[in-house]
DRENVOTI-855962 format. One record per residue: residue in three letters; y, x, z of N, C-alpha, C in turn. Coordinates in nm, 2 decimals. Last residue first. Layout:
# residues N
SITE; ALA; Y; X; Z; Y; X; Z; Y; X; Z
...
//
This chain:
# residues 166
SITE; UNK; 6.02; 1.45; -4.58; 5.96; 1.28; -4.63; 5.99; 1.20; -4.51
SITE; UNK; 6.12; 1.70; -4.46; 6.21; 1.59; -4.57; 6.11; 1.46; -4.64
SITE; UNK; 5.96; 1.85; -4.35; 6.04; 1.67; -4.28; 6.10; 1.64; -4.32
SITE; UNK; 5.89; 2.05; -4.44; 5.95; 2.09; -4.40; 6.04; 1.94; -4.36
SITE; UNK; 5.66; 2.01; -4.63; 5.80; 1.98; -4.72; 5.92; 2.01; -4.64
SITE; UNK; 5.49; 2.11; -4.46; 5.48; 2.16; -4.57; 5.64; 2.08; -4.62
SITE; UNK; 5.48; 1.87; -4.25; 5.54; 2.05; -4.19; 5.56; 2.12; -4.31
SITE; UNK; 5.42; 1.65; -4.39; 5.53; 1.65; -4.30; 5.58; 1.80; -4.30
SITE; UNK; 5.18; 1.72; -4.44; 5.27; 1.67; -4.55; 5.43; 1.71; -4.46
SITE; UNK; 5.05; 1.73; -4.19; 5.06; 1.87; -4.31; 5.15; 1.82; -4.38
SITE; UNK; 5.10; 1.47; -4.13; 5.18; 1.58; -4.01; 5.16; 1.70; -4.11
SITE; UNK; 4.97; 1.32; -4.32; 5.08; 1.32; -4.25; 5.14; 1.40; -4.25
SITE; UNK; 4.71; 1.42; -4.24; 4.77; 1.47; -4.33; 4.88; 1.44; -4.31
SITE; UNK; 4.66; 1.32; -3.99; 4.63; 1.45; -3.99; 4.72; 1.50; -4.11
SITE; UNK; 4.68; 1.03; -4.02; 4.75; 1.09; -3.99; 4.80; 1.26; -3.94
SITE; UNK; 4.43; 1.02; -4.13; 4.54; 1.03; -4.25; 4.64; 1.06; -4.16
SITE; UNK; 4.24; 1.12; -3.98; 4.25; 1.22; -4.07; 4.40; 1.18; -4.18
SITE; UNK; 4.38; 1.03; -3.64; 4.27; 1.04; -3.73; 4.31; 1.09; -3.86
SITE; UNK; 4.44; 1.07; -3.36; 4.41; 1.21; -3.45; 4.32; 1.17; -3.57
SITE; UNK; 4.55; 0.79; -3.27; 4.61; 0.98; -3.29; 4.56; 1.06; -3.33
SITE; UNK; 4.29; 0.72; -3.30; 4.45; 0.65; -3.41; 4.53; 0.75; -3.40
SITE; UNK; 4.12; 0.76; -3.08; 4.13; 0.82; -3.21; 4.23; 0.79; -3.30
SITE; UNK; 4.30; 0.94; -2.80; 4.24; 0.83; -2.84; 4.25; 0.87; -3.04
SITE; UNK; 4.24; 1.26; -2.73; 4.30; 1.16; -2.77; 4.27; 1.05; -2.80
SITE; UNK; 3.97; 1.33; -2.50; 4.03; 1.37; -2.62; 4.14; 1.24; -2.60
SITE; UNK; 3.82; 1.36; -2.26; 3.98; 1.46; -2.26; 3.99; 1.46; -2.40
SITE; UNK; 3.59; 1.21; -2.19; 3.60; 1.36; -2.21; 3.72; 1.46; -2.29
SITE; UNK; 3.71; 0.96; -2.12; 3.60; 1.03; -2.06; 3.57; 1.16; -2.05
SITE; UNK; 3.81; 0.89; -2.41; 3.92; 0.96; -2.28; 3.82; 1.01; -2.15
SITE; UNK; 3.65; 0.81; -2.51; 3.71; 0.95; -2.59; 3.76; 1.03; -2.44
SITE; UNK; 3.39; 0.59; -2.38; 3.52; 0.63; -2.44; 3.61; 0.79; -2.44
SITE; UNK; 3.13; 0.41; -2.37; 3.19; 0.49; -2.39; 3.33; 0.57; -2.42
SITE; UNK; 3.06; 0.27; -2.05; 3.12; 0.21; -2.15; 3.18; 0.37; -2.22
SITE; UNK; 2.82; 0.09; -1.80; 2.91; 0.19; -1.83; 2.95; 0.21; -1.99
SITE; UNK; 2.77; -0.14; -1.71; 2.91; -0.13; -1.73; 2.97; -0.04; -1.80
SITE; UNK; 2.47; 0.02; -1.61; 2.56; -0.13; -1.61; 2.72; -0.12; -1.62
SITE; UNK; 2.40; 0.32; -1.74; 2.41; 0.25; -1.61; 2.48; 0.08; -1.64
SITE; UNK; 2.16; 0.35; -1.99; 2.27; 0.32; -1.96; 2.30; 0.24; -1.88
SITE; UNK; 1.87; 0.54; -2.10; 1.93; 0.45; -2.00; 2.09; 0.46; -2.03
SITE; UNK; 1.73; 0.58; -2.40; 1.85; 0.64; -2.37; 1.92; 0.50; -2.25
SITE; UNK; 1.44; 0.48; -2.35; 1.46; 0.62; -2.36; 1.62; 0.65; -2.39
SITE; UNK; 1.35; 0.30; -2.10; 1.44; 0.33; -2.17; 1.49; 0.44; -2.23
SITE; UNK; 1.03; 0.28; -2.02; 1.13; 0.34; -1.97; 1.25; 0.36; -2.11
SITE; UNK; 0.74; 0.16; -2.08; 0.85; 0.05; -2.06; 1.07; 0.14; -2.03
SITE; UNK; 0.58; 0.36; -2.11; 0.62; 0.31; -2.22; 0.78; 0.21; -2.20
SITE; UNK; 0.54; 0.46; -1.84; 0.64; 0.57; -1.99; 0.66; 0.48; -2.08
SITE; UNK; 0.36; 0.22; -1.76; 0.54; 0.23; -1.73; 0.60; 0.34; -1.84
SITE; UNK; 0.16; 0.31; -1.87; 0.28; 0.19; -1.91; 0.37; 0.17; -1.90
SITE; UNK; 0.12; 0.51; -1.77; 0.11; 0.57; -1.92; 0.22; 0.38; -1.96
SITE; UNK; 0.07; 0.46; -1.50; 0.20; 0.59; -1.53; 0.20; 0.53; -1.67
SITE; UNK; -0.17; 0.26; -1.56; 0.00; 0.22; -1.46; 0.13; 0.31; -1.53
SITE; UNK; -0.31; 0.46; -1.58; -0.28; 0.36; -1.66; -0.18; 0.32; -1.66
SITE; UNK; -0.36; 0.61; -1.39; -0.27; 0.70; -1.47; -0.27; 0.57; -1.61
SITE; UNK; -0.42; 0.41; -1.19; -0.29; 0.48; -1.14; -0.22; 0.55; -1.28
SITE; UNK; -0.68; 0.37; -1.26; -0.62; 0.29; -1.30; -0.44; 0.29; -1.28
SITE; UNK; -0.90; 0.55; -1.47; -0.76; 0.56; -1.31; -0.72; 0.46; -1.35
SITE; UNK; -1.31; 0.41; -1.41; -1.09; 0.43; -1.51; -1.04; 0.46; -1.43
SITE; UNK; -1.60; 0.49; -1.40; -1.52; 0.42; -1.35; -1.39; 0.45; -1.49
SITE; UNK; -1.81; 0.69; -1.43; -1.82; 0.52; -1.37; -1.72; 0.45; -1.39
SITE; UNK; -1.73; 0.90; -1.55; -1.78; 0.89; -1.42; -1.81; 0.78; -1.38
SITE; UNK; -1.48; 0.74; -1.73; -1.50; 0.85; -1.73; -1.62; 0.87; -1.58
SITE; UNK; -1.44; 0.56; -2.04; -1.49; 0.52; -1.88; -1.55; 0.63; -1.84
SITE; UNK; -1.22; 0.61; -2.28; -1.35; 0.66; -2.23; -1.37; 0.61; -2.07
SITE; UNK; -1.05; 0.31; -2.44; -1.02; 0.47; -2.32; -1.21; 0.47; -2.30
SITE; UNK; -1.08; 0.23; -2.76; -1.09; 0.24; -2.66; -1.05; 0.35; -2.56
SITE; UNK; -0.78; 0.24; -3.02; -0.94; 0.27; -3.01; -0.94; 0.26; -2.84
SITE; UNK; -0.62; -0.04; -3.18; -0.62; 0.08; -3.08; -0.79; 0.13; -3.06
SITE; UNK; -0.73; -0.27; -3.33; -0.59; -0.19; -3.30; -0.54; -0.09; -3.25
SITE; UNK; -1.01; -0.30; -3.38; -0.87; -0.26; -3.48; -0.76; -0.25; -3.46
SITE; UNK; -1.28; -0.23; -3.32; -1.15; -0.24; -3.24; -1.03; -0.22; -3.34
SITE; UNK; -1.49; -0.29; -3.48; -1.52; -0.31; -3.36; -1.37; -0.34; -3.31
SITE; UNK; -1.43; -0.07; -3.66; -1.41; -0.20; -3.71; -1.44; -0.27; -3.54
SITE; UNK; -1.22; 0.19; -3.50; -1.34; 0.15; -3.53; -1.35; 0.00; -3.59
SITE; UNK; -0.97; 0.49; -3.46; -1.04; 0.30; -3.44; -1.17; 0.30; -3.54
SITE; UNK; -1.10; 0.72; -3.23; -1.07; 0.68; -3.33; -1.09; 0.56; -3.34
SITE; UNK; -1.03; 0.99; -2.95; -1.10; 0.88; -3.01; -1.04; 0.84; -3.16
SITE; UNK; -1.07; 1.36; -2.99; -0.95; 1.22; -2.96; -1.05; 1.11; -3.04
SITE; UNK; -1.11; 1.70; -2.87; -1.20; 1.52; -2.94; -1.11; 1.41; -2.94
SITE; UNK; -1.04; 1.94; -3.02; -1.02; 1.85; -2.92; -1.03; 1.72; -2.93
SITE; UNK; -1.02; 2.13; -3.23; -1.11; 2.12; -3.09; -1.16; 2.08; -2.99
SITE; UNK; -0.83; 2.01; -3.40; -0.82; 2.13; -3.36; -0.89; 2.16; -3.23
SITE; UNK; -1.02; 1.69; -3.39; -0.93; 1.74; -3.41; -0.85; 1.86; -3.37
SITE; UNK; -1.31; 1.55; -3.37; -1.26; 1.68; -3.31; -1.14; 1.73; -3.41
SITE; UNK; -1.32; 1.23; -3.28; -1.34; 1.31; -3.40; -1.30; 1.43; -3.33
SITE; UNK; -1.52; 0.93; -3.17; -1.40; 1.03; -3.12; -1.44; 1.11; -3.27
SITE; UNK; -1.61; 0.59; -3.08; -1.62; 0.66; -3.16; -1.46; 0.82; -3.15
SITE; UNK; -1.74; 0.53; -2.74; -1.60; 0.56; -2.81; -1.66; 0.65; -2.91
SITE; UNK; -1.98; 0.44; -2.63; -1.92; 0.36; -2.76; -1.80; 0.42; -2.83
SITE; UNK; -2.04; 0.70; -2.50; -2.12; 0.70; -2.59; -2.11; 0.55; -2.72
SITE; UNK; -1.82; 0.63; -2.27; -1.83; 0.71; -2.36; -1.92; 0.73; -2.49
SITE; UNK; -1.79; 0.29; -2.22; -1.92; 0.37; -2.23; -1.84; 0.53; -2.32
SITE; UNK; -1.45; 0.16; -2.25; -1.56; 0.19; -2.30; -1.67; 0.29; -2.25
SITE; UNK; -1.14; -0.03; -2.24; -1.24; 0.12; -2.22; -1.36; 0.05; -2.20
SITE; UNK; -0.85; -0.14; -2.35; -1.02; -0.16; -2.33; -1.09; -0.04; -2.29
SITE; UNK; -0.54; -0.31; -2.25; -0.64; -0.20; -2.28; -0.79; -0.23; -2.26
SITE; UNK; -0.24; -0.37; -2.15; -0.39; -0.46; -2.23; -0.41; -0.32; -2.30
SITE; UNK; 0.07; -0.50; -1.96; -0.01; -0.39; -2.00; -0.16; -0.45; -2.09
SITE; UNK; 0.42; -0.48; -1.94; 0.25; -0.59; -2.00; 0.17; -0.48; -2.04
SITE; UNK; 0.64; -0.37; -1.75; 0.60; -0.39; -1.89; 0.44; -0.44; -1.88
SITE; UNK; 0.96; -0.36; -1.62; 0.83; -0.45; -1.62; 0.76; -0.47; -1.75
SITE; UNK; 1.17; -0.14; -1.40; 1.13; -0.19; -1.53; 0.95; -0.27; -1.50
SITE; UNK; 1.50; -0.16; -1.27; 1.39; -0.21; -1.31; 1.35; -0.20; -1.45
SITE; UNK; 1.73; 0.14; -1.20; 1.65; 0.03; -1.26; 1.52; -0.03; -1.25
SITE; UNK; 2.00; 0.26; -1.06; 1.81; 0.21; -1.02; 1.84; 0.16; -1.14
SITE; UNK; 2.13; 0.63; -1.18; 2.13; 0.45; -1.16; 2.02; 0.40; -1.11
SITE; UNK; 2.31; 0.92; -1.19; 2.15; 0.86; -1.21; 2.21; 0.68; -1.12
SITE; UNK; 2.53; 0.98; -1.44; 2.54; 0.96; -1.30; 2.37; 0.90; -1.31
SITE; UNK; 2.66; 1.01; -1.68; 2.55; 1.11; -1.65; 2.48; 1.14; -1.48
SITE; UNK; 2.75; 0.83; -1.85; 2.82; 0.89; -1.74; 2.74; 0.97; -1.70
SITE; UNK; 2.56; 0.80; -2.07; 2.74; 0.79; -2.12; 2.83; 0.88; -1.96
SITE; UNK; 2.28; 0.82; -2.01; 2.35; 0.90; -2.11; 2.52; 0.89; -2.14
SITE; UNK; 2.19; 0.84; -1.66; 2.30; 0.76; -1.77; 2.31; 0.83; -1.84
SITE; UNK; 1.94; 0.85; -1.51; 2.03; 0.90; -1.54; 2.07; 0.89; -1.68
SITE; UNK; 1.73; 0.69; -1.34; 1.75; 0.72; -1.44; 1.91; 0.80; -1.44
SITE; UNK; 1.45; 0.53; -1.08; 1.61; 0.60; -1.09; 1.60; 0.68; -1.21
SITE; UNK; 1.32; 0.23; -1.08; 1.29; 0.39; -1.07; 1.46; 0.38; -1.10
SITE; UNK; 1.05; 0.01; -0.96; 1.21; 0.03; -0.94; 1.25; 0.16; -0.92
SITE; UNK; 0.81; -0.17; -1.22; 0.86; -0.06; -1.06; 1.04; -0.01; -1.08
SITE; UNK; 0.50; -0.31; -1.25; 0.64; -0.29; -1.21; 0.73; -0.22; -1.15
SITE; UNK; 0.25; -0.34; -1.50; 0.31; -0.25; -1.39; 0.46; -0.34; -1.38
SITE; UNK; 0.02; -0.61; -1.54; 0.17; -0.59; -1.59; 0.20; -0.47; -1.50
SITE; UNK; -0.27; -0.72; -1.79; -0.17; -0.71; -1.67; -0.05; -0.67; -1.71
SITE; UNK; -0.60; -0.59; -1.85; -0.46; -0.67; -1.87; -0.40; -0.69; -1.73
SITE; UNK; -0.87; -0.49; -1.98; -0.75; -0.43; -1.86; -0.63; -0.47; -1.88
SITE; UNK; -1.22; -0.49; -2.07; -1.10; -0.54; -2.10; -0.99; -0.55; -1.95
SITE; UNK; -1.46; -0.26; -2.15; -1.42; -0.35; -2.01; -1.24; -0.36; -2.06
SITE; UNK; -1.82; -0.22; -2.21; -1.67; -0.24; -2.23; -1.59; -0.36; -2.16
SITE; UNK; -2.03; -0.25; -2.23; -2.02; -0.21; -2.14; -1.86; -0.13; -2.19
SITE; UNK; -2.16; -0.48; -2.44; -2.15; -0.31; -2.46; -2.11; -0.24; -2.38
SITE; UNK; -1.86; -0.70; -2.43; -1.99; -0.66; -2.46; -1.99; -0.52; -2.44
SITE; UNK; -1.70; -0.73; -2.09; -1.68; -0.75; -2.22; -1.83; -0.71; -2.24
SITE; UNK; -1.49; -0.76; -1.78; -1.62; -0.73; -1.84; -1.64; -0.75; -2.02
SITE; UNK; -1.20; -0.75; -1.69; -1.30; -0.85; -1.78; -1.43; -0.75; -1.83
SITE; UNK; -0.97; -0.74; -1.49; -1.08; -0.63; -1.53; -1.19; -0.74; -1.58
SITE; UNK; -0.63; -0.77; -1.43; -0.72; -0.83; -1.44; -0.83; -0.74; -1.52
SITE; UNK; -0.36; -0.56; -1.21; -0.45; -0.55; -1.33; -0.58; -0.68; -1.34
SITE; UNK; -0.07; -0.45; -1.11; -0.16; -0.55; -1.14; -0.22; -0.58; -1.24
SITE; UNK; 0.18; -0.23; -0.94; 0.06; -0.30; -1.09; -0.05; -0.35; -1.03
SITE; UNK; 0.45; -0.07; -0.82; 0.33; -0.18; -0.82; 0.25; -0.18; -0.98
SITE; UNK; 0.61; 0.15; -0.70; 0.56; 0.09; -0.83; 0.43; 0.03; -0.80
SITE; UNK; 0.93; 0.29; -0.62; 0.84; 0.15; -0.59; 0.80; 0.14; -0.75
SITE; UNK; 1.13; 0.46; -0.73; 1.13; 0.37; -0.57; 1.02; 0.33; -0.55
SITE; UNK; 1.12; 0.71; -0.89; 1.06; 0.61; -0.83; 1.07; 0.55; -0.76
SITE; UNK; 1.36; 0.96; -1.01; 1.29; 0.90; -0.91; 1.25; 0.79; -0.97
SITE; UNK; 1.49; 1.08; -1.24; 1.52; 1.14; -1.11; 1.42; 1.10; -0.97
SITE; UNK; 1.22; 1.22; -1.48; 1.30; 1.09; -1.45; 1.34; 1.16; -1.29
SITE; UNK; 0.94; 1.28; -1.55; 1.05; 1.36; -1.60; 1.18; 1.30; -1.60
SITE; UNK; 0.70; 1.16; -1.54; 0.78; 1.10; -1.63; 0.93; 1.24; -1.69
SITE; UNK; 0.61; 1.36; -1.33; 0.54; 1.40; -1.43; 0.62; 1.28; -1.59
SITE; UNK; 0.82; 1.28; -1.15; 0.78; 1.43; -1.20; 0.72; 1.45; -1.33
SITE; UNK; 0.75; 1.03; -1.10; 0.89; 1.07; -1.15; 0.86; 1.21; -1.18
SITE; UNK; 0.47; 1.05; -0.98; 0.48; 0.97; -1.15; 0.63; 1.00; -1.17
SITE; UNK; 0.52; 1.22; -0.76; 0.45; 1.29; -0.86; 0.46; 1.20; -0.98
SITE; UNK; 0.69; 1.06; -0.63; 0.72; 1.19; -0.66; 0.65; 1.23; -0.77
SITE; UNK; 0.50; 0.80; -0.56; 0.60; 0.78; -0.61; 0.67; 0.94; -0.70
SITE; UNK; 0.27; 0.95; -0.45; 0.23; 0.94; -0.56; 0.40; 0.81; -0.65
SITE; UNK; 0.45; 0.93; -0.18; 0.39; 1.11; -0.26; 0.38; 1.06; -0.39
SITE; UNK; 0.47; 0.69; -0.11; 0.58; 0.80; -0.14; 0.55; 0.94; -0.22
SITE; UNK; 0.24; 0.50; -0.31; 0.29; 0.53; -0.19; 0.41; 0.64; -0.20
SITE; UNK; 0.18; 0.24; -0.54; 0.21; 0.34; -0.48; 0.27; 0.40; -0.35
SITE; UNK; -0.05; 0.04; -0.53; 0.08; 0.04; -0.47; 0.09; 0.19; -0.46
SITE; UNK; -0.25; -0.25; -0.72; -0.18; -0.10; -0.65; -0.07; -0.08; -0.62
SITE; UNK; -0.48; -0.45; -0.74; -0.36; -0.48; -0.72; -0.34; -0.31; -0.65
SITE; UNK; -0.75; -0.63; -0.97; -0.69; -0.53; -0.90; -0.54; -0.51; -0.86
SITE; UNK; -0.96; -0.94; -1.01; -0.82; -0.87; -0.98; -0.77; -0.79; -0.92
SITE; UNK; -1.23; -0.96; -1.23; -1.18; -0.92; -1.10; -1.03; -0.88; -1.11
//
């Protein structure tokens, strides 16, 4: 079966909130839902969405796109093998699953919205840079470096110490 979502403006606010990002324009996903054995259910696809970031060089927020592939399995709670780690049960891989361990099928069902979120976190640039933008000294009020670099640092001690007789 092919599932198709759309965020709306509220649930745009709340996946920038909860990414921790200036905004969301627009986030779509698209999911194919394969039945599998054991009542396990195979989740492929792709999110897409047109979010707002803020530049590590200018610190100005930017759009970007981002588009990441998504493939996950979930499972019957009673197939996900889990362990209690400080209390708290987290699944585990299994020969069954060797790459990743399943998501639990919680009530019947999966979000398929906080799938979406957990892809897109993945697809998000963790140091954005707007287009063009370019670092340099003089951005933040220094000299360019050939002026202040360490030999001609000494130089100028040599220089002041012999009193500019070199």
């Amino acid at each position: 079966a092919f599932v198709e979502i759309e965020a709306n403006a509220d649930e745009c606010r709340d996946v920038a909130e909860f990414l921790a990002i200036p905004g969301v324009v627009a986030l779509t996903a698209r999911f194919e839902i394969t039945l599998l054995n054991r009542g396990r259910f195979n989740v492929t696809g792709w999110v897409s969405a047109r979010i707002v970031q803020t530049c590590v060089v200018t610190l100005e927020d930017f759009e970007a796109e981002v588009r990441e592939p998504v493939e996950a399995i979930f499972a019957e709670p009673q197939e996900v093998e889990t362990v209690k780690i400080k209390g708290r049960e987290v699944a585990i891989l299994s020969i069954d699953s060797p790459d990743e361990p399943p998501e639990p099928v919680v009530d019947g069902g999966f979000d398929l919205g906080a799938l979406a979120t957990e892809f897109l976190a993945l697809g998000l640039d963790p140091w954005p840079r707007k287009p063009e933008a370019a670092f340099s000294s003089d951005a933040i009020g220094e000299a360019p470096p050939e002026k202040t670099s360490a030999f001609a640092a000494l130089a100028q001690l040599r220089k002041d110490r012999d009193g500019g007789t070199r």
